[in-house]
Every structure is written in C-alpha cells, then in structure tokens.
N, C-alpha and C positions, 0 to 999 in steps of 0.2 A: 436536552436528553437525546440518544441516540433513538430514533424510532423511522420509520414506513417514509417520511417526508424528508429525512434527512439528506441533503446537497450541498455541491461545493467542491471543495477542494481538501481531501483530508491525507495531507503528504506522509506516506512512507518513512520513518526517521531510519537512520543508520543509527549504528552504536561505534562511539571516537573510542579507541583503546591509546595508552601510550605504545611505546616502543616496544616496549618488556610484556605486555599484552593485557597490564592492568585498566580497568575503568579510568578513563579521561571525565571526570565531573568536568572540569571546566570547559571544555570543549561541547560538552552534552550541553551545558547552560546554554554557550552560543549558536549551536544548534538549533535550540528551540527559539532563539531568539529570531534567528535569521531565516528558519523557517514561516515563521510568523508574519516579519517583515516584508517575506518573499509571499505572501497572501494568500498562506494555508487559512484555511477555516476550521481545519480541525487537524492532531496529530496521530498519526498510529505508530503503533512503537511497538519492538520485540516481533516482530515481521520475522520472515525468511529472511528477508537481506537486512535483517537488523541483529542477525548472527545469534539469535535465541537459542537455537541448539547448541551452541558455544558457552552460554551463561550457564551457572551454578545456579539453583534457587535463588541463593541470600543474596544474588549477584544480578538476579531480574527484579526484586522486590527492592533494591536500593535503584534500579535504574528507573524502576515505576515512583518511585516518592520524589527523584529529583526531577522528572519531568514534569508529573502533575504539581509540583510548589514551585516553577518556573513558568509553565504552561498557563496564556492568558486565554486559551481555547480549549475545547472537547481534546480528550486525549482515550482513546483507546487500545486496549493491551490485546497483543497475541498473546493466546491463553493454551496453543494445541500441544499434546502433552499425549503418550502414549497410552496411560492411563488416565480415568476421571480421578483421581485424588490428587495429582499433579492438578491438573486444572480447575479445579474448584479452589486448590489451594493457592493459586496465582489471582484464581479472579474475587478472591475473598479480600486478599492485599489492594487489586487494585482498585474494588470499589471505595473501599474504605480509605484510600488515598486519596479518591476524587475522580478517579475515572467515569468517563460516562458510561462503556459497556467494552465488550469482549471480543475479540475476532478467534475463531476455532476452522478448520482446516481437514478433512477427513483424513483418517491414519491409511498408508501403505496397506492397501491389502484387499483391502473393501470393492468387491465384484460385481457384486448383485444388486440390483435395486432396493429389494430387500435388505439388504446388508446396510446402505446407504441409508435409507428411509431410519431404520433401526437404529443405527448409528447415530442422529442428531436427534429423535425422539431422547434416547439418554443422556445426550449434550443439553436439551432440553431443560429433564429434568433434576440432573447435577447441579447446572446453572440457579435455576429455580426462576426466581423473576427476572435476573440479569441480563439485559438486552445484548443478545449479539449478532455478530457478521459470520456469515456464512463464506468461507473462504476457497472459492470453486478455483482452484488451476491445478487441472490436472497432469501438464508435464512438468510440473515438481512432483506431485500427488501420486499421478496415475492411477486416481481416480475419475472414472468419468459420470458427472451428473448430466443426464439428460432435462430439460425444461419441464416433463413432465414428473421429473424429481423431484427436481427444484419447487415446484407449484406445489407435491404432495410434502412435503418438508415444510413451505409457507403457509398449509392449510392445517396441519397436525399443532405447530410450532408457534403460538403467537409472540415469542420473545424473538423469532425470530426476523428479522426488521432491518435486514440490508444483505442484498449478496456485492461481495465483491469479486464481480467476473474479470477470470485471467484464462476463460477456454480461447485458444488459437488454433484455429482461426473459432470463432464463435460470436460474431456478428448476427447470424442467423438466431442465434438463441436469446439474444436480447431482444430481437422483433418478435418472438414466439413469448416472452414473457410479457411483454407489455401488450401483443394481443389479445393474451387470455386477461390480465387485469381489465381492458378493455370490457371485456366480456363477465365479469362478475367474479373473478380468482381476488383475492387479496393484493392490494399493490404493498410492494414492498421498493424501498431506496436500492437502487443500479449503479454501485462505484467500480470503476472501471481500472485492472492494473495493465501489468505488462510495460511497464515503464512507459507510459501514453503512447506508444506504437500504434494505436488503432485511434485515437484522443478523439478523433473530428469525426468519425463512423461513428462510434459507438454512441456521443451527444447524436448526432442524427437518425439513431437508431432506436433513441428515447431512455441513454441513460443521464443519472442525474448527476453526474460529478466524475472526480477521477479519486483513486484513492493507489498512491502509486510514488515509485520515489525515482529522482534523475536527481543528476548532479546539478543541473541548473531550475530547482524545483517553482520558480517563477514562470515554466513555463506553461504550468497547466492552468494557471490564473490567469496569463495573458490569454490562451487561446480561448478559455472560461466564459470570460470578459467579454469578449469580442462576438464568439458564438449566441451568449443572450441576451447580447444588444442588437442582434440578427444581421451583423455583417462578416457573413459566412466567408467573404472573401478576404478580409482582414485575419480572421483567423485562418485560412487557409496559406495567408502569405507567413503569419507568425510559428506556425507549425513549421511551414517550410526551412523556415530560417536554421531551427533547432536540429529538425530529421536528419541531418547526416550525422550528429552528437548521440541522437538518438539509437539510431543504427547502430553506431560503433558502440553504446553502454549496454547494447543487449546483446552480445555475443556471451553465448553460454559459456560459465565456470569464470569470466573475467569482469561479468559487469559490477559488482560492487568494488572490486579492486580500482575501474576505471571511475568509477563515481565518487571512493573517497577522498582519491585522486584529484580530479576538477571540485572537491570543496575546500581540500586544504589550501589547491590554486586559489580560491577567491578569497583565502586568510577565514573562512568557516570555522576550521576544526583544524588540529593544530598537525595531526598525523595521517597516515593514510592506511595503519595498522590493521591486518586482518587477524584475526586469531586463526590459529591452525588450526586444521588445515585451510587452508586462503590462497590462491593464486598473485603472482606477486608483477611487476607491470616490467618490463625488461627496457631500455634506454629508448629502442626506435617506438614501443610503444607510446611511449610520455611524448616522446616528439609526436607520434602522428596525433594524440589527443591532443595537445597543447595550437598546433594549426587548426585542427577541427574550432578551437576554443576562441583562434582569432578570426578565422571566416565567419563564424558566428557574430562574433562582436559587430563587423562590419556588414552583416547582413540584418543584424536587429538596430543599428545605428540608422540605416538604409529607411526603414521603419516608426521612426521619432522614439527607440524603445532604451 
C-alpha cells in the first residue's frame, strides 16, 4: 500500500501511441515489462509526460486496467483534473483496478497559501480514504508550495503520504522537510522527479527514492543500489556515466520526444509517437542522441554494468 514509508524506485511510464495516434497495448505491455526488469519498484502512469492531457476519459481508464492486469508491482495513476468530478472519477477506476493510490498536481492559478492549503484539504476530501502523492513541480504548475505548506497540507491531510518533489532548484526544501519530521511534523515518503537531474543530492538530502522517468530508466536503480549500500562513490561514477543523456532529455518542450526516442532504440516500444501537439526530433538530433547512447554504453561497460 502506498503510505509515509514508501521507497524505491517508482518510474514515470510514458504512453506508446501507434503512428495514427491510437493506444499501442502492445507496446504498453512491454513497457511494463521492461520497466520492471529495469528495477522499478513501483509504476506511475498518466504523468505529465505520460501525455494525460492528451487522453480522452475512456482512453485513461483502458490504459489504467492494462497496466494494473500486466503490472507485477504498485502502480499509481495521475488523477489531476481541472475539476474534482474528473478526478474522483479517474481515481474510483483506478482503485478498483488495483491501484495502490493517486498522484494530483495543484491547478494553474493557485497563489496564495491559502489557496494551496484549501486546494488539497478538498483533494483530501474528494479522495476520501484514497492515498495520494502530492505532486509539487512548479515550473510546469506555477505553483509555488513553500515547506511550510507542504507540512500544513501533511498535518491537515493524513491521506496525504508521499510528495513528489520536482521544485528546481529545491534541495533546500527537502532538508527543511526532513528537519521538521526531525522535530515532531509527520514524516511523509520524498520521491524525487526531474528526470533524476538532482538523483545523488536529493538521496543525500534525505529523500527516499526517485519517482521519475528517463529513457534509460535502470538508471535510478543502479544509482539506488549503489547509494544504500553506502558507496557513494560508485554511484557517483554511475550517475556520471548517464548525465550527459540526462542533460540532453531535459531540454524543455523535447524531452519526451527524446526519451521515446531512446526506448524504441533499445526495441521497448515499438513507435516514438507523440500525440499532438508533440515536438518531433529532426535527423542531427537522433544522431546527436544516438552518440550520447553509444558513449554511454562504453562508459557503463567501463563500470561492469
């Protein structure tokens, strides 16, 4: 069950479309397969970069029932929705699919503390018991939660039970969250997105996992691995290896085009199809991803990886 103690590694899924822009099932199956393989501990699905604003209803509620009857792990639905009747009605589907809980995202708008505070008490109680993630990144959002938000939101909210911080830079805010649980605040689980750009800070900074998606999604498992077996410098060389992949799939407006990109290369998913509107990869781009793809190899080869 998703709750306060939850860690790991809970990868980001994309959404495979065919050509013509319809639902790829089969490619969703290997998806999950290969994310699995690649040692998620748990799945999130229907993300920002799993193109959710893209989906129709009947078109998130078929991609929630084939993940959770393929998925041998926790799988969690982005539930954010401009209204709560949207989202009560996504997360009614996905419980009852098998989901473990919910990721919700504050709406454009939202200023005030107040506002914010007010705004996930009625996320709250829409939900009703349904455990969810608190989805802070405010340069998609533009919303900004401060840690003393954050705390009055985990204090109000007991369903509330994971944030997934994507504040950049926001390093400082993870040590201000874990020093107040320090201190008697509610501890709640710290998955960490941004497409692991910050991966090795933020575990140092006392979060519990990553929850985040790359096109080479083994790599938050190796650095994982390596960081709680307390050879920081092992995971520092495995991070290294990835960061210039890395770098190039966060460039704003291209990184899901580059990330679909590097899974259809490894034979993942069979298209690299974005639904429109979607940025599409021009020839020298796929060349310079595809060197990025071989230096990599020979830098984690370097490594026994």
């Amino acid at each position: 069950m998703l709750n306060e103690s939850t860690q790991g590694v809970f990868t980001i899924a994309a959404t495979p479309f065919l050509p013509d822009g319809a639902l790829d099932f089969d490619s969703i199956d290997r998806l999950v397969d290969a994310y699995i393989e690649k040692g998620a501990d748990g799945l999130t699905i229907l993300g920002m970069m799993g193109e959710a604003g893209k989906l129709t209803a009947a078109e998130s509620v078929s991609v929630v029932r084939r993940v959770t009857s393929r998925s041998a792990v926790p799988v969690i639905v982005g539930v954010s929705a401009p209204g709560f009747s949207a989202m009560t009605a996504l997360s009614k589907e996905a419980m009852d699919a098998g989901s473990t809980g919910v990721m919700v995202a504050p709406p454009m708008g939202l200023q005030t503390d107040a506002q914010i505070v007010g705004y996930f008490h009625n996320t709250a109680e829409a939900l009703g018991n349904i455990p969810f993630v608190l989805q802070d990144f405010p340069l998609a959002t533009g919303v900004q939660i401060s840690p003393s938000v954050v705390l009055k939101i985990v204090e109000d909210c007991p369903t509330c039970v994971v944030l997934k911080h994507e504040d950049w830079p926001g390093l400082e805010k993870i040590t201000a969250l874990r020093k107040a649980s320090d201190t008697g605040s509610r501890r709640i689980s710290i998955l960490c997105g941004n497409g692991g750009m910050y991966l090795l800070e933020e575990l140092l900074r006392g979060a519990d996992g990553a929850m985040t998606g790359f096109g080479y999604p083994e790599m938050m498992r190796q650095v994982l691995d390596a960081f709680q077996a307390g050879d920081l410098e092992r995971a520092r060389d495995i991070f290294d290896a990835y960061m210039p992949m890395i770098r190039y799939e966060a460039q704003p407006g291209m990184g899901l085009a580059i990330r679909k990109h590097s899974l259809v290369r490894q034979g993942i998913i069979r298209h690299s199809t974005l639904r429109k509107p979607g940025a599409g990869l021009t020839a020298k781009t796929i060349a310079e991803i595809d060197a990025l793809a071989a230096r990599q190899t020979r830098r984690l080869s370097d490594l026994g990886l």
